[in-house]
CHARMM internal coordinates of N, CA and C (Angstrom, degrees):
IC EDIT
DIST 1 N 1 CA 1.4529
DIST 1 CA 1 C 1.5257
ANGL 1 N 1 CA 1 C 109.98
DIST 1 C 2 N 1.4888
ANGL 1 CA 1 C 2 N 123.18
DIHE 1 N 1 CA 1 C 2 N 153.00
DIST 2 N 2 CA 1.2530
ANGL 1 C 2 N 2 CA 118.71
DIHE 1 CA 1 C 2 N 2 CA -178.98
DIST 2 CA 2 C 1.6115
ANGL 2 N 2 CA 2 C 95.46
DIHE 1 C 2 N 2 CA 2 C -99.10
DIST 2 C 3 N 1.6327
ANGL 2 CA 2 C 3 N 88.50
DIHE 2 N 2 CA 2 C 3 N 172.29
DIST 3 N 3 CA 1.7531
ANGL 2 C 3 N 3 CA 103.73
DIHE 2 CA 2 C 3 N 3 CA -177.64
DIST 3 CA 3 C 1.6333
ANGL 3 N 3 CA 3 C 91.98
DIHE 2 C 3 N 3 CA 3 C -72.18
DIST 3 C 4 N 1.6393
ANGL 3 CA 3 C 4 N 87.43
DIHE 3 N 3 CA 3 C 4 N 141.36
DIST 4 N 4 CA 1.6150
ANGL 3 C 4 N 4 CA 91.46
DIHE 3 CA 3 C 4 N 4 CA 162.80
DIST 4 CA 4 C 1.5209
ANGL 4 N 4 CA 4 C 97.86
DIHE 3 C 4 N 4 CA 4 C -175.51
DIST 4 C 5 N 1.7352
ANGL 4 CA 4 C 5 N 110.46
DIHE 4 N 4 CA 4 C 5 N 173.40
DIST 5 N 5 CA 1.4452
ANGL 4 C 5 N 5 CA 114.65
DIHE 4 CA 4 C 5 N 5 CA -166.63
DIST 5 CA 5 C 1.6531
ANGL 5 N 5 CA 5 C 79.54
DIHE 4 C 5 N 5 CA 5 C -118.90
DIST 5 C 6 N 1.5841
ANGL 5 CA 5 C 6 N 100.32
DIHE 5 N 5 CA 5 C 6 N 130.17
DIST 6 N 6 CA 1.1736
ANGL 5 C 6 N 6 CA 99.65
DIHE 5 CA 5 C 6 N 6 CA 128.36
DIST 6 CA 6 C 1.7426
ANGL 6 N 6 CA 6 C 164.01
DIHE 5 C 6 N 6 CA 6 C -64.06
DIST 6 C 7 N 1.3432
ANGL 6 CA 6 C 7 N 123.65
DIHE 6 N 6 CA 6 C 7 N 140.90
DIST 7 N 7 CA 1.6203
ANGL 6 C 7 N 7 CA 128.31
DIHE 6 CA 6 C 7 N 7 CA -176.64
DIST 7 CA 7 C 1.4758
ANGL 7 N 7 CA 7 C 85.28
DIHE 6 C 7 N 7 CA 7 C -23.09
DIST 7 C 8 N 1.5625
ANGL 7 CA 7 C 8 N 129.97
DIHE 7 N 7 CA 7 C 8 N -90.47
DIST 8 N 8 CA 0.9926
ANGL 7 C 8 N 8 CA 127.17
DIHE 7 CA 7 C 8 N 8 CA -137.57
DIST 8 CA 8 C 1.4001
ANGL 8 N 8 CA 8 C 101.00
DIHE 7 C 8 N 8 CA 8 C -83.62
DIST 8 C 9 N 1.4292
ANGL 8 CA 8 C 9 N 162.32
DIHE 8 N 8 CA 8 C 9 N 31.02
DIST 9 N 9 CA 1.5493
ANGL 8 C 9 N 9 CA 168.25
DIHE 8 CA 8 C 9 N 9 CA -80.17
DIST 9 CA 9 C 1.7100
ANGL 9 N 9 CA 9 C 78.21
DIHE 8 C 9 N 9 CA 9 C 155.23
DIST 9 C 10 N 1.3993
ANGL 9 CA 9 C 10 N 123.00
DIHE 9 N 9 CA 9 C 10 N -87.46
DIST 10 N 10 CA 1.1264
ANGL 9 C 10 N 10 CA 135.33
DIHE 9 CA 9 C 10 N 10 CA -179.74
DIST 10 CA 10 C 1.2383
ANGL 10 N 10 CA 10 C 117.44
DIHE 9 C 10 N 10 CA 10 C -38.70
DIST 10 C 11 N 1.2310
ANGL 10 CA 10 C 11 N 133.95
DIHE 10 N 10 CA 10 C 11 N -39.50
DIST 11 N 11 CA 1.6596
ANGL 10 C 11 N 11 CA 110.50
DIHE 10 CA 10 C 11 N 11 CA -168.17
DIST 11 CA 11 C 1.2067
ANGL 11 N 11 CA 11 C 96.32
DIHE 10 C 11 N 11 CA 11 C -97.06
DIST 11 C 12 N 1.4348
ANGL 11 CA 11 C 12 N 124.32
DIHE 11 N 11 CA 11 C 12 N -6.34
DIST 12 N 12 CA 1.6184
ANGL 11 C 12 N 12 CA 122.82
DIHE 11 CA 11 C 12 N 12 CA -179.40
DIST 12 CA 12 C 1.8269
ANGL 12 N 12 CA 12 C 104.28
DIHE 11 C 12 N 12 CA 12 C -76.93
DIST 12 C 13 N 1.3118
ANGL 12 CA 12 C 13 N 113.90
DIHE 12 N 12 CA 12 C 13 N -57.98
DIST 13 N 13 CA 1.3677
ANGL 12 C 13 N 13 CA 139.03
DIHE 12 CA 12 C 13 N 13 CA 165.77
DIST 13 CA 13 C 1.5413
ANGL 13 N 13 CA 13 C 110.16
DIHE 12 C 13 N 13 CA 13 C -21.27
DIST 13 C 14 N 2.1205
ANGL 13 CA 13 C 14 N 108.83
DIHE 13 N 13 CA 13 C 14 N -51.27
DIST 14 N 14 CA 1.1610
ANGL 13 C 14 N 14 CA 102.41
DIHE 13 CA 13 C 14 N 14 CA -156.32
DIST 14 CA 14 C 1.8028
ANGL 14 N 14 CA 14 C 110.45
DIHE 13 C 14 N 14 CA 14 C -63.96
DIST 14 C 15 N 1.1889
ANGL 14 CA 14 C 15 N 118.84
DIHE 14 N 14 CA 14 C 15 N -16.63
DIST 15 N 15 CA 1.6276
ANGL 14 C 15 N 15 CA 122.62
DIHE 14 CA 14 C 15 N 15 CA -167.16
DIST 15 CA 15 C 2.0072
ANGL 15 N 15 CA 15 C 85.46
DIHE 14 C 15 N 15 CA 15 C -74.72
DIST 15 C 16 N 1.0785
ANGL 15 CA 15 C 16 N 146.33
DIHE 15 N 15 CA 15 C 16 N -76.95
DIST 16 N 16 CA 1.2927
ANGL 15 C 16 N 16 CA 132.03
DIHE 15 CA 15 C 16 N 16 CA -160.06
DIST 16 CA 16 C 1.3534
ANGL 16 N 16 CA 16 C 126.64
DIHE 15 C 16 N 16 CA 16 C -41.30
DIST 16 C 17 N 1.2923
ANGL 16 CA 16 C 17 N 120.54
DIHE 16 N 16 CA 16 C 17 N 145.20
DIST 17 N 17 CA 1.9868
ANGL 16 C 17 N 17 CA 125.48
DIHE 16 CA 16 C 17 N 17 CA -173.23
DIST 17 CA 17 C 1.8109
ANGL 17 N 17 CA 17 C 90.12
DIHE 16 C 17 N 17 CA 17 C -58.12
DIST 17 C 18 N 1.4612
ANGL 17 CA 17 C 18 N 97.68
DIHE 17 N 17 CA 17 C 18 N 147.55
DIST 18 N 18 CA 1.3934
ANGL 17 C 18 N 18 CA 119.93
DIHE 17 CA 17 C 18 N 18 CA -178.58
DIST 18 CA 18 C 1.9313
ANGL 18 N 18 CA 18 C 105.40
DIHE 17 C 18 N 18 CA 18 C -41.63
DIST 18 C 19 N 1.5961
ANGL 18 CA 18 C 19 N 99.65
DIHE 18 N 18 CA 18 C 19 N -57.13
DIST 19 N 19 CA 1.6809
ANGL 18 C 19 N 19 CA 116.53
DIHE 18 CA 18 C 19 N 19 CA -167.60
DIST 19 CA 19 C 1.8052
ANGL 19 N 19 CA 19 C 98.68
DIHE 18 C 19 N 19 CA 19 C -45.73
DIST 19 C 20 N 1.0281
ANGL 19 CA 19 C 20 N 102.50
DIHE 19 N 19 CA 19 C 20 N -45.58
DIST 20 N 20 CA 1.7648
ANGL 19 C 20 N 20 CA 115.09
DIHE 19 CA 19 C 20 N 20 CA -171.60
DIST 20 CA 20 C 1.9678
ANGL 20 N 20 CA 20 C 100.52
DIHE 19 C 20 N 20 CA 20 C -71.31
DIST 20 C 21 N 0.8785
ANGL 20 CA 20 C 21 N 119.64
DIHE 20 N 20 CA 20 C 21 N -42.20
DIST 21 N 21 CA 1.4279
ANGL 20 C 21 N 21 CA 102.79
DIHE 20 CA 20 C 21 N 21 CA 139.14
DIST 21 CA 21 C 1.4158
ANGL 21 N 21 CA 21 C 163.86
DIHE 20 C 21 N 21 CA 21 C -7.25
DIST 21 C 22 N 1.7548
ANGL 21 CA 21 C 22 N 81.58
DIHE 21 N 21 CA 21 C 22 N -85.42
DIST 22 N 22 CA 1.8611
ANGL 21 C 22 N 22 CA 110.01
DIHE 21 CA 21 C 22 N 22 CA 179.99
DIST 22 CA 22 C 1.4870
ANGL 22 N 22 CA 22 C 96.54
DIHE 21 C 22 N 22 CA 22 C -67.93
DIST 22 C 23 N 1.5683
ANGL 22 CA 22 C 23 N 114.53
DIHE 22 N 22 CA 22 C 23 N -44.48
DIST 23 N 23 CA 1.4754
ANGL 22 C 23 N 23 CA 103.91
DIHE 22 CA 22 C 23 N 23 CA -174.25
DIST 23 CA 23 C 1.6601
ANGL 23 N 23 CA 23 C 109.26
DIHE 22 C 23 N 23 CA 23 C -71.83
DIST 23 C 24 N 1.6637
ANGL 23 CA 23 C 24 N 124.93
DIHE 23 N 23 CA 23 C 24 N -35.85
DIST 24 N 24 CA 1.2032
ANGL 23 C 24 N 24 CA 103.55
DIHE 23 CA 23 C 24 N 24 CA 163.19
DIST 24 CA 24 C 1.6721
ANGL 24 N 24 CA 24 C 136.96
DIHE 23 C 24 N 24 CA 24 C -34.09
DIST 24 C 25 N 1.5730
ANGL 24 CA 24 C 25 N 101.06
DIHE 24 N 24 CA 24 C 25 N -62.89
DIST 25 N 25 CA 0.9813
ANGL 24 C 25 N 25 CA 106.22
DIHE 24 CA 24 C 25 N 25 CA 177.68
DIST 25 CA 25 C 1.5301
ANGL 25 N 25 CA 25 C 144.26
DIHE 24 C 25 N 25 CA 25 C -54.46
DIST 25 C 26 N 1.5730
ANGL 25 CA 25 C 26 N 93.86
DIHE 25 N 25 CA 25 C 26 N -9.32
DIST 26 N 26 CA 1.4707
ANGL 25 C 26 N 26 CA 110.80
DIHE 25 CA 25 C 26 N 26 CA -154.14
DIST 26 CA 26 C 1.4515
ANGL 26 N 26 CA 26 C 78.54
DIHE 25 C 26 N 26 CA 26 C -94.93
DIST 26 C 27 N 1.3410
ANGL 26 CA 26 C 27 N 145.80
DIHE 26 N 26 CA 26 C 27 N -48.38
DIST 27 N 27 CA 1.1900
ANGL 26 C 27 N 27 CA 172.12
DIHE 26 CA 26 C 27 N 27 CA -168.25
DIST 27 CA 27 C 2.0661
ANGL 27 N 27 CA 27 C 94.46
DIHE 26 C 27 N 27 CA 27 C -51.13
DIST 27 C 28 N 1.1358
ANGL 27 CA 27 C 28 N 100.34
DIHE 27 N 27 CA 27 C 28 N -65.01
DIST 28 N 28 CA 1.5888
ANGL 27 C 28 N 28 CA 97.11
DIHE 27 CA 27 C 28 N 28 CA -172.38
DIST 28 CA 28 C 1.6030
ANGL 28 N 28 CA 28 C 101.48
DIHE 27 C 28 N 28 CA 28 C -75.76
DIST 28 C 29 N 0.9853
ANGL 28 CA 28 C 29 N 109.63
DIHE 28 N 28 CA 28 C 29 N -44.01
DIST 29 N 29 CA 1.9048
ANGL 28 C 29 N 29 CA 104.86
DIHE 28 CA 28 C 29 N 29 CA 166.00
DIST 29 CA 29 C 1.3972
ANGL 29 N 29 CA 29 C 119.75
DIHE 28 C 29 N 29 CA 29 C -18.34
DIST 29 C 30 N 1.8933
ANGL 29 CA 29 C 30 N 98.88
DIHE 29 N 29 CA 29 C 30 N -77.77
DIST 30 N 30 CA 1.2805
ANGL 29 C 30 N 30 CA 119.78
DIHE 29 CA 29 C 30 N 30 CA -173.83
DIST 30 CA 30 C 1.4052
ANGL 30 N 30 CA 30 C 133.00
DIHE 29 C 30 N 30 CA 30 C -63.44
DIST 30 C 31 N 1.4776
ANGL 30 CA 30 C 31 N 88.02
DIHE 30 N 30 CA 30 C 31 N -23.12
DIST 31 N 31 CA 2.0119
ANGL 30 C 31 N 31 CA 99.16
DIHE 30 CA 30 C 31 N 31 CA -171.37
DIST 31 CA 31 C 1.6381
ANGL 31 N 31 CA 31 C 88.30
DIHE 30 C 31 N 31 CA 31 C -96.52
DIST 31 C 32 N 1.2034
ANGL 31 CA 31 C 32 N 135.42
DIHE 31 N 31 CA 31 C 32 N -57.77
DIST 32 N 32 CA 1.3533
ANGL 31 C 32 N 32 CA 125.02
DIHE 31 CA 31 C 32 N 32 CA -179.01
DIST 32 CA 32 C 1.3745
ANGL 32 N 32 CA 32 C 121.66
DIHE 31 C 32 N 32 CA 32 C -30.47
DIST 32 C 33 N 1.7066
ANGL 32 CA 32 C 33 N 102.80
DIHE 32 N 32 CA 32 C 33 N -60.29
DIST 33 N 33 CA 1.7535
ANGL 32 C 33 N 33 CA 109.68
DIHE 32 CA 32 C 33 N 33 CA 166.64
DIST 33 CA 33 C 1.7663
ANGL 33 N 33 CA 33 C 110.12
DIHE 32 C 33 N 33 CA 33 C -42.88
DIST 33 C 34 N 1.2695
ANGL 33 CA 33 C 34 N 109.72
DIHE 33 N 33 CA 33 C 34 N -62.31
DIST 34 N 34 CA 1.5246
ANGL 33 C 34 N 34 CA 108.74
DIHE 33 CA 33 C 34 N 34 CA -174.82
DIST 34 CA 34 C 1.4415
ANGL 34 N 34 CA 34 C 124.20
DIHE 33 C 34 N 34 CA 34 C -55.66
DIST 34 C 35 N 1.3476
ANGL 34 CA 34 C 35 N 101.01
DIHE 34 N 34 CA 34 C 35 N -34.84
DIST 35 N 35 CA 1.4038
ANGL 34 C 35 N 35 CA 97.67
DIHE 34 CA 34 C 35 N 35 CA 178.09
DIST 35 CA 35 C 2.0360
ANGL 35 N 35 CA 35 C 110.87
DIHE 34 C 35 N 35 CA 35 C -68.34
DIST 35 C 36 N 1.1892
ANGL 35 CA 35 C 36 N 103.78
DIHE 35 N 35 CA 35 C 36 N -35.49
DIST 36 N 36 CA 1.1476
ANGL 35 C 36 N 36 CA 92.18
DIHE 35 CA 35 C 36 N 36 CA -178.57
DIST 36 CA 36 C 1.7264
ANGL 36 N 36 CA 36 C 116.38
DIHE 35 C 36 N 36 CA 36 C -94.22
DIST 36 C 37 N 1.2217
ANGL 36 CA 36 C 37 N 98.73
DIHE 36 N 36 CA 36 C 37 N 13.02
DIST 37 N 37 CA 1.6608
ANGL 36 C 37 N 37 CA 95.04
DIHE 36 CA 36 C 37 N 37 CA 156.79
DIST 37 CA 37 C 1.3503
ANGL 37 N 37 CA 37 C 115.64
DIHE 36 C 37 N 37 CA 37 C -95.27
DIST 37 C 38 N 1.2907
ANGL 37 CA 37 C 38 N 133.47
DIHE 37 N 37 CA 37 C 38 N -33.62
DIST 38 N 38 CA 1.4516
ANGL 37 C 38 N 38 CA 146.93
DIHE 37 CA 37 C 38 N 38 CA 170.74
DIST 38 CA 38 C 1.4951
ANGL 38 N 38 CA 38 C 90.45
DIHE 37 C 38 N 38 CA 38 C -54.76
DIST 38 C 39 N 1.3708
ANGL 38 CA 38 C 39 N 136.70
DIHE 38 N 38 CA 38 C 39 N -78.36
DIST 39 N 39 CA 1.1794
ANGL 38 C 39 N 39 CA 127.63
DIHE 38 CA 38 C 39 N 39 CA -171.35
DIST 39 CA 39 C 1.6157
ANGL 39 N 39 CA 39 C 103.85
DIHE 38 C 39 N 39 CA 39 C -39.80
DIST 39 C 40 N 1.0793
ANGL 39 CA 39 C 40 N 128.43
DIHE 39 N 39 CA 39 C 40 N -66.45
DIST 40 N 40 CA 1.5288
ANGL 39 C 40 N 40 CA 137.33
DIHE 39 CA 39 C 40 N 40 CA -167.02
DIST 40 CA 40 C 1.4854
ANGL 40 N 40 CA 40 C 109.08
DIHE 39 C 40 N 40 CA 40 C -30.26
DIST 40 C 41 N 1.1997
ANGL 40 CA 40 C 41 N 99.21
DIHE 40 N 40 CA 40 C 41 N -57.75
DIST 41 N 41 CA 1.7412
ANGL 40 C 41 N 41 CA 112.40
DIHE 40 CA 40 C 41 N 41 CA -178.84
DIST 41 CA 41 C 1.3532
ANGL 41 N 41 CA 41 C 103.47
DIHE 40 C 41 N 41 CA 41 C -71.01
DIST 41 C 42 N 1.1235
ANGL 41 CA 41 C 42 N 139.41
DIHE 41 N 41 CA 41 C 42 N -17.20
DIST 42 N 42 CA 1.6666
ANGL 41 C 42 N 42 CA 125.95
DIHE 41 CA 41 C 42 N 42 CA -177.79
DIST 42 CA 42 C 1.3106
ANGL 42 N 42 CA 42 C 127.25
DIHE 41 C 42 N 42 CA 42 C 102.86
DIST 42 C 43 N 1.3966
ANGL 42 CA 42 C 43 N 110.97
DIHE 42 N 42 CA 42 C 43 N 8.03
DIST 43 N 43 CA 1.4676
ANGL 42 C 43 N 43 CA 113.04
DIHE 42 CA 42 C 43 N 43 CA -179.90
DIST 43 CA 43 C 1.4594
ANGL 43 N 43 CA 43 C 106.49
DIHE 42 C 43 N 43 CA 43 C -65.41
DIST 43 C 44 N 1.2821
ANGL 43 CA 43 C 44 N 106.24
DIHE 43 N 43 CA 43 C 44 N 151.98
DIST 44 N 44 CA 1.6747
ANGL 43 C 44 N 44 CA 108.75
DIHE 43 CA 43 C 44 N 44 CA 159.22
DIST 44 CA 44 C 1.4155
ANGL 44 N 44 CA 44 C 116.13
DIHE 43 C 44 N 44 CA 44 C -66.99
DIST 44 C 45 N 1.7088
ANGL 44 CA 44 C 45 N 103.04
DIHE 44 N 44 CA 44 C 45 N 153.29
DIST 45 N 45 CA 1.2667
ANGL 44 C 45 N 45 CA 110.59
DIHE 44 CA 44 C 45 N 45 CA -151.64
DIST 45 CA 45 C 1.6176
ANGL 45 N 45 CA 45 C 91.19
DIHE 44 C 45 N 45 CA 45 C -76.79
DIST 45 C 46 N 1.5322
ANGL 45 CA 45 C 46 N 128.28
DIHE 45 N 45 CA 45 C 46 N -31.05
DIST 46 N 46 CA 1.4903
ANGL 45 C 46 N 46 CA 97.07
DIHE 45 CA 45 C 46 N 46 CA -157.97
DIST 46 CA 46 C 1.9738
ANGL 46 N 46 CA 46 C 92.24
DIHE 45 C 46 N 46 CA 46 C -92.75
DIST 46 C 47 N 1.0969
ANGL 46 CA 46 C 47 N 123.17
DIHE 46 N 46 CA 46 C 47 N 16.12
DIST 47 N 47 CA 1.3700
ANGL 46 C 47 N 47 CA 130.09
DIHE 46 CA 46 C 47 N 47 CA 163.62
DIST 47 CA 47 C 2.2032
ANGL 47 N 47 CA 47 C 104.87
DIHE 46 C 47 N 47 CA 47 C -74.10
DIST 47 C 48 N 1.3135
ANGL 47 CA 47 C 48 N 109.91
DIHE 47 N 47 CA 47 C 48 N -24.22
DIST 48 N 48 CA 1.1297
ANGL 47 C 48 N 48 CA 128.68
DIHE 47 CA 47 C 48 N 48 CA -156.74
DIST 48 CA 48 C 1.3722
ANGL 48 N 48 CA 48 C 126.05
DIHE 47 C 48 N 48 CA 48 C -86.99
DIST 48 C 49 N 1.9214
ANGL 48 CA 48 C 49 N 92.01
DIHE 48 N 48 CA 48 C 49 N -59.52
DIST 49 N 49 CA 1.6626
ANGL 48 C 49 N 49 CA 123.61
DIHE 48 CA 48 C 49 N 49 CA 143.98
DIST 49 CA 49 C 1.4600
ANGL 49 N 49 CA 49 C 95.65
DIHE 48 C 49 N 49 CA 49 C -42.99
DIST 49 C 50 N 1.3820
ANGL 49 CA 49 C 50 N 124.01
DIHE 49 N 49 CA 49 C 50 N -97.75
DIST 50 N 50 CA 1.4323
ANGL 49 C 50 N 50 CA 102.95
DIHE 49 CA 49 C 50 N 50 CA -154.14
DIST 50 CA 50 C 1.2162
ANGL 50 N 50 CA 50 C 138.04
DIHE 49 C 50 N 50 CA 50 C -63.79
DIST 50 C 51 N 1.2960
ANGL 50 CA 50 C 51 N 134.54
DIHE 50 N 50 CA 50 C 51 N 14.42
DIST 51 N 51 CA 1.0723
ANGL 50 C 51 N 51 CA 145.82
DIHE 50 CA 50 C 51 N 51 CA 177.96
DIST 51 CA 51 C 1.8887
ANGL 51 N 51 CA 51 C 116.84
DIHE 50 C 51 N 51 CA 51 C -92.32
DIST 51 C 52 N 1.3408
ANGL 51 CA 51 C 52 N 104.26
DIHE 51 N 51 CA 51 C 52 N -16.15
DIST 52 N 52 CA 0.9162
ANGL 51 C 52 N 52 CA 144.92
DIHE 51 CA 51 C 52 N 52 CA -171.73
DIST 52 CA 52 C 1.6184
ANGL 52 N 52 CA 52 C 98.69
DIHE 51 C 52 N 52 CA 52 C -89.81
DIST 52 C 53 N 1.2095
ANGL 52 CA 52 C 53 N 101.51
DIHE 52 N 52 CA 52 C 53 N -83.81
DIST 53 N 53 CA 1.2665
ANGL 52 C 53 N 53 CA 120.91
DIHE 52 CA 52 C 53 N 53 CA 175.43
DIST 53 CA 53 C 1.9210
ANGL 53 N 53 CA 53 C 118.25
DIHE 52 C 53 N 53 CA 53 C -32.61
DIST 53 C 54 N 1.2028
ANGL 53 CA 53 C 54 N 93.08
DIHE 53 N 53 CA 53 C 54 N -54.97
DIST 54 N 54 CA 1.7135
ANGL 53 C 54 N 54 CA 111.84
DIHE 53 CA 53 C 54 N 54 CA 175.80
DIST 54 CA 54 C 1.4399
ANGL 54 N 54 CA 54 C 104.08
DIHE 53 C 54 N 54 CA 54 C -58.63
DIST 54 C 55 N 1.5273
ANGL 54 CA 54 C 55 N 115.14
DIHE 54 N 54 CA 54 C 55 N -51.16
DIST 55 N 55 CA 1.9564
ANGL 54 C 55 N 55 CA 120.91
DIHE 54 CA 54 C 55 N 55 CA -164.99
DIST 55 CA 55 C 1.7902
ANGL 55 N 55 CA 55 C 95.51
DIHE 54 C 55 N 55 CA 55 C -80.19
DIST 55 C 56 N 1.2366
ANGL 55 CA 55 C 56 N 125.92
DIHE 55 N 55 CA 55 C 56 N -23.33
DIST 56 N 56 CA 1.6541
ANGL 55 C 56 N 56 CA 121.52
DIHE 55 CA 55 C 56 N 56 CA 159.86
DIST 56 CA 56 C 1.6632
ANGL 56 N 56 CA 56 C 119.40
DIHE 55 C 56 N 56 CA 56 C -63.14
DIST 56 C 57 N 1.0797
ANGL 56 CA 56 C 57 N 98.31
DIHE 56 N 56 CA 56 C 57 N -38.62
DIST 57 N 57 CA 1.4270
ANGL 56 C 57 N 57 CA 92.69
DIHE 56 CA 56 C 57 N 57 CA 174.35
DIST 57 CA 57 C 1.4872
ANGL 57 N 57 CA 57 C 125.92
DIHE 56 C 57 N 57 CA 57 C -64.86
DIST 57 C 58 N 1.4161
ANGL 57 CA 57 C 58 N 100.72
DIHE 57 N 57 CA 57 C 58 N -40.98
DIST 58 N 58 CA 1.6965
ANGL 57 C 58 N 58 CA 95.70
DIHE 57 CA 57 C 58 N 58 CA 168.02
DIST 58 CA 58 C 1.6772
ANGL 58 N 58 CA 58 C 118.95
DIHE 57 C 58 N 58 CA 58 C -50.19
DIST 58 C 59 N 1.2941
ANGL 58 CA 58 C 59 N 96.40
DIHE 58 N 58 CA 58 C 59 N -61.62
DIST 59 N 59 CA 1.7266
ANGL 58 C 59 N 59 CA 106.68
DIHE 58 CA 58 C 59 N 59 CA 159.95
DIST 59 CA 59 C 1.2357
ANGL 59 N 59 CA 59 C 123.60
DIHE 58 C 59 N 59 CA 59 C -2.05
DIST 59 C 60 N 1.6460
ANGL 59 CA 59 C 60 N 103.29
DIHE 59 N 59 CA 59 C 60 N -88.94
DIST 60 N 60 CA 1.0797
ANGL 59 C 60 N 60 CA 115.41
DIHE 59 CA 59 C 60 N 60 CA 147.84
DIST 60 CA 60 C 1.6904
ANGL 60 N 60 CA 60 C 154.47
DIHE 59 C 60 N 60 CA 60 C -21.35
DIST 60 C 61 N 1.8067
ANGL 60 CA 60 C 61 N 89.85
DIHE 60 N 60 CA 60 C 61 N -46.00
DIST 61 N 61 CA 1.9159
ANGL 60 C 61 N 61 CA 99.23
DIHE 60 CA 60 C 61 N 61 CA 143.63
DIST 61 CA 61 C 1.1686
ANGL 61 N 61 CA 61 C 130.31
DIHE 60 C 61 N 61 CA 61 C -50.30
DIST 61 C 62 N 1.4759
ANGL 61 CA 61 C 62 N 114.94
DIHE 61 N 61 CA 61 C 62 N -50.07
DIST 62 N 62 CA 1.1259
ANGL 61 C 62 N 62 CA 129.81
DIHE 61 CA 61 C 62 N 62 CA 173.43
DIST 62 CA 62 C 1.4355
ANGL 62 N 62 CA 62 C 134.75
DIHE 61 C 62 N 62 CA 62 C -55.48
DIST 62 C 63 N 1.6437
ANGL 62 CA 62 C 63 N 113.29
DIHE 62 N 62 CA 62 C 63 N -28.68
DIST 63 N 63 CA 1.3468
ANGL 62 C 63 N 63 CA 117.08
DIHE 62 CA 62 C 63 N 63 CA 168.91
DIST 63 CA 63 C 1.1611
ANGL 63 N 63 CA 63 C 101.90
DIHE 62 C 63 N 63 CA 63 C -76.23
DIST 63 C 64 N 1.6621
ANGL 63 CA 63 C 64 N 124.14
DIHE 63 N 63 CA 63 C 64 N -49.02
DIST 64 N 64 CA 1.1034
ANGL 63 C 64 N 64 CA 139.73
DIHE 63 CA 63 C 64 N 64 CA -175.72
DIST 64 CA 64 C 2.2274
ANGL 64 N 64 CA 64 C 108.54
DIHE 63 C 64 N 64 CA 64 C -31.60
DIST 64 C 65 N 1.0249
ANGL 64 CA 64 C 65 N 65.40
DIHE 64 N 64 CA 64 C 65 N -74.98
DIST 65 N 65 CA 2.0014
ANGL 64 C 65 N 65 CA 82.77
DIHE 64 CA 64 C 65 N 65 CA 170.12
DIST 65 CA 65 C 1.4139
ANGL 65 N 65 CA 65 C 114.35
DIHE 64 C 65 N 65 CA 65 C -57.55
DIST 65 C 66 N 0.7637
ANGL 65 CA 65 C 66 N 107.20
DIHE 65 N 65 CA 65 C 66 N -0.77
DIST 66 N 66 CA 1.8378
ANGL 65 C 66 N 66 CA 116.97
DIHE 65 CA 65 C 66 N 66 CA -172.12
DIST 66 CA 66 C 1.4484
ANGL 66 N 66 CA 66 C 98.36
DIHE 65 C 66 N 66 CA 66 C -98.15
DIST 66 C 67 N 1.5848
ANGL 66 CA 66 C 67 N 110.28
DIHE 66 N 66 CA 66 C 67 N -57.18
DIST 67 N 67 CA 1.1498
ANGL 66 C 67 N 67 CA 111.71
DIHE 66 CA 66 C 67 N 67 CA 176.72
DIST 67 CA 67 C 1.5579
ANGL 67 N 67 CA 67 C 135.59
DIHE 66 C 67 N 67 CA 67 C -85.30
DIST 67 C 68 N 0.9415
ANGL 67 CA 67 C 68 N 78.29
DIHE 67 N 67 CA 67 C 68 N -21.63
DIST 68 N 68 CA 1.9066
ANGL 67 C 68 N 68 CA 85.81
DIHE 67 CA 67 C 68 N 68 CA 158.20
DIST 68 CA 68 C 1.9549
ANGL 68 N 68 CA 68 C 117.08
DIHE 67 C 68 N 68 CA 68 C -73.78
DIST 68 C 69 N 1.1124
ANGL 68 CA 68 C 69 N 110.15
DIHE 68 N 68 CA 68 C 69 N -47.76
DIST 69 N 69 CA 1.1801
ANGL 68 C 69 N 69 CA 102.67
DIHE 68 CA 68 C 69 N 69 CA -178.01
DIST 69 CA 69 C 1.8439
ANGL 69 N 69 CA 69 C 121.02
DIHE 68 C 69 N 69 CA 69 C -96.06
DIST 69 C 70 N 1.3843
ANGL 69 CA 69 C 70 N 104.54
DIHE 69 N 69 CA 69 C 70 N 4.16
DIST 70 N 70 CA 1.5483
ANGL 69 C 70 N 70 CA 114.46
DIHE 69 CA 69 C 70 N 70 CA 150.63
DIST 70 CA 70 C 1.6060
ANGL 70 N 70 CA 70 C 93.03
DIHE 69 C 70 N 70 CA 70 C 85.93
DIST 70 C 71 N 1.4004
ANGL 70 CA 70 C 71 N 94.26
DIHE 70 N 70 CA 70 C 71 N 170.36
DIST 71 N 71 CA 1.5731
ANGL 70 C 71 N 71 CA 108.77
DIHE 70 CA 70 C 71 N 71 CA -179.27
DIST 71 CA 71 C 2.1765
ANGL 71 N 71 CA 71 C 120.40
DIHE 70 C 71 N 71 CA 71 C -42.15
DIST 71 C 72 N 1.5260
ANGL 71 CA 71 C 72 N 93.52
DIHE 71 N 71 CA 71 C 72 N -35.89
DIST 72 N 72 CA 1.6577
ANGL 71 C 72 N 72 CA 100.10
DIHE 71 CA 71 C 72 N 72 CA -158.05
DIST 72 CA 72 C 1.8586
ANGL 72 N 72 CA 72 C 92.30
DIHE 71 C 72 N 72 CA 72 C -60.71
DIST 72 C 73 N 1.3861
ANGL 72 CA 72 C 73 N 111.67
DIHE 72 N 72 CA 72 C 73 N -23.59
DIST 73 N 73 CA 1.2878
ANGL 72 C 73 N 73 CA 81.67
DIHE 72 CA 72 C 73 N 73 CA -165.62
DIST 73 CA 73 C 1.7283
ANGL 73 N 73 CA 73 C 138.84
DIHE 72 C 73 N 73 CA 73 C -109.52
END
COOR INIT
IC SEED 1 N 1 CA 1 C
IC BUILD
């Protein structure tokens, strides 16, 4: 499947600052691609999940820090 937001993803989405966004999005981009290159090569899936799992969390820093230190930065 390709990255994409859902109808209802979207009107929830629309209330957050743009930046909290771009990094979402960049987020389902990147891990989607990865996950399906890890699959490609043959890893096991819960080798796959967490790798996944681990590169979301940074992500996640990142909104994190976004929102703590507010739009200016």
């Amino acid at each position: 499947m390709q990255a994409r937001v859902s109808r209802k993803l979207h009107d929830r989405n629309e209330r957050l600052p743009q930046a909290i966004r771009d990094i979402a999005w960049k987020a389902q981009v990147r891990l989607r691609a990865r996950y399906r290159r890890l699959s490609a090569v043959g890893k096991p899936k819960v080798i796959v999940t967490t790798a996944i799992a681990r590169e979301m969390v940074g992500f996640l820093w990142a909104i994190a820090r976004q929102v703590q230190l507010g739009p200016a930065a």
